[in-house]
C-alpha positions as CSV (number, residue, x, y, z in Angstrom):
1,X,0.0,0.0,0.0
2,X,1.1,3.4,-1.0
3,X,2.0,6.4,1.5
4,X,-0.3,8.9,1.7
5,X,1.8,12.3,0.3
6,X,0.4,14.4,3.4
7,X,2.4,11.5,5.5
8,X,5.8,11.2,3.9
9,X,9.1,12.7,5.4
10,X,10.2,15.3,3.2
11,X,8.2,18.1,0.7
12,X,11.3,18.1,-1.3
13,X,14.5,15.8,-1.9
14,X,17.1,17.3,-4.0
15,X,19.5,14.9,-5.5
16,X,22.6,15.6,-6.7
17,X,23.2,18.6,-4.1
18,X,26.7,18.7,-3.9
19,X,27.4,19.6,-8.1
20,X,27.3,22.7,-9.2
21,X,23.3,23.3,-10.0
22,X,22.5,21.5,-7.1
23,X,24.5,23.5,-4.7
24,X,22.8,26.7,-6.2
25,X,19.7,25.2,-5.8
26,X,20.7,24.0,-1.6
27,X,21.4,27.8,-1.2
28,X,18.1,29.0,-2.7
29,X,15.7,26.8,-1.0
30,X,17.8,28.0,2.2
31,X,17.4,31.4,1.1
32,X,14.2,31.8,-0.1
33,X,11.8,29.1,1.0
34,X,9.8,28.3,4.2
35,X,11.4,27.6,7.2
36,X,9.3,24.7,8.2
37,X,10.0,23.4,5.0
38,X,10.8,19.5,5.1
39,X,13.6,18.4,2.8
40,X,16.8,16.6,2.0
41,X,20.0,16.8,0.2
42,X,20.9,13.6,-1.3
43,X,23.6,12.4,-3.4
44,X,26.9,9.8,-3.3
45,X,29.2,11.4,-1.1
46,X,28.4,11.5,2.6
47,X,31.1,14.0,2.8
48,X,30.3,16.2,0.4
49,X,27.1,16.6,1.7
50,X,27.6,17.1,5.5
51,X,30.1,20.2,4.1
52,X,26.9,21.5,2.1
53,X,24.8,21.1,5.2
54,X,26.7,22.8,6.9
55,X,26.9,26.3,4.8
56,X,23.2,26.0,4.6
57,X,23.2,26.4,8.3
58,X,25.4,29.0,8.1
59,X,22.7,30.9,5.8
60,X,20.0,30.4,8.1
61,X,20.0,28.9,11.6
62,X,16.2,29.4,11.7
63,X,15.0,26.9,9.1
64,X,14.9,23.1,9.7
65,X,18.1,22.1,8.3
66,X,17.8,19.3,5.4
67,X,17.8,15.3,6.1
68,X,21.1,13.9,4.3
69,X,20.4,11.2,2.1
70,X,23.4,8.7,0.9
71,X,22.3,7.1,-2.5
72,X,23.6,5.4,-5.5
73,X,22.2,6.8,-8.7
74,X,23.3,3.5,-10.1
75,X,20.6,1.3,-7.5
76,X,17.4,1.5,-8.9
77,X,15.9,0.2,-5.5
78,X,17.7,3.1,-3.3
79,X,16.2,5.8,-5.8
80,X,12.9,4.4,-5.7
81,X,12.8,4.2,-1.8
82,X,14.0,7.9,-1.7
83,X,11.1,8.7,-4.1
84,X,8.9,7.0,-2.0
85,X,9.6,9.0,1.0
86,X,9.3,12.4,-0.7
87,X,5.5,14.5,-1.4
């Protein structure tokens, strides 16, 4: 049985976070959108993205900070389970 959309964990999941689009993209939605606003980062390198999450702190300590999710663009069954968990 499917989630419901109103009960999954994030409004947003923004893979590939840490290239160059993405990272313009991090700083936007850290910028510019909601502070209650439920997301994630996502993308291959665990370290990569805990430096990322850390500047979007850095551009606003008021906002729920991102979830960071590690997955392989290459695994069809972590993509589709990231999916699943995003509105």
């Amino acid at each position: 049985m499917a989630i419901s959309t109103k009960d999954r964990e994030y409004e947003i999941v923004l893979f590939g976070a840490t290239g160059y689009t993405g990272k313009l993209t991090a700083h936007h939605i850290a910028r510019n959108l909601p502070t209650n606003l439920k997301w994630a980062i996502a993308g291959r390198s665990n370290i990569k993205l805990d430096v990322l999450a850390a500047e979007l702190k850095n551009i606003s300590r008021d906002r729920l900070q991102p979830g960071i999710e590690i997955v392989d663009v290459e695994d069809k069954a972590q993509l589709t389970a990231l999916v699943a968990r995003a509105k």
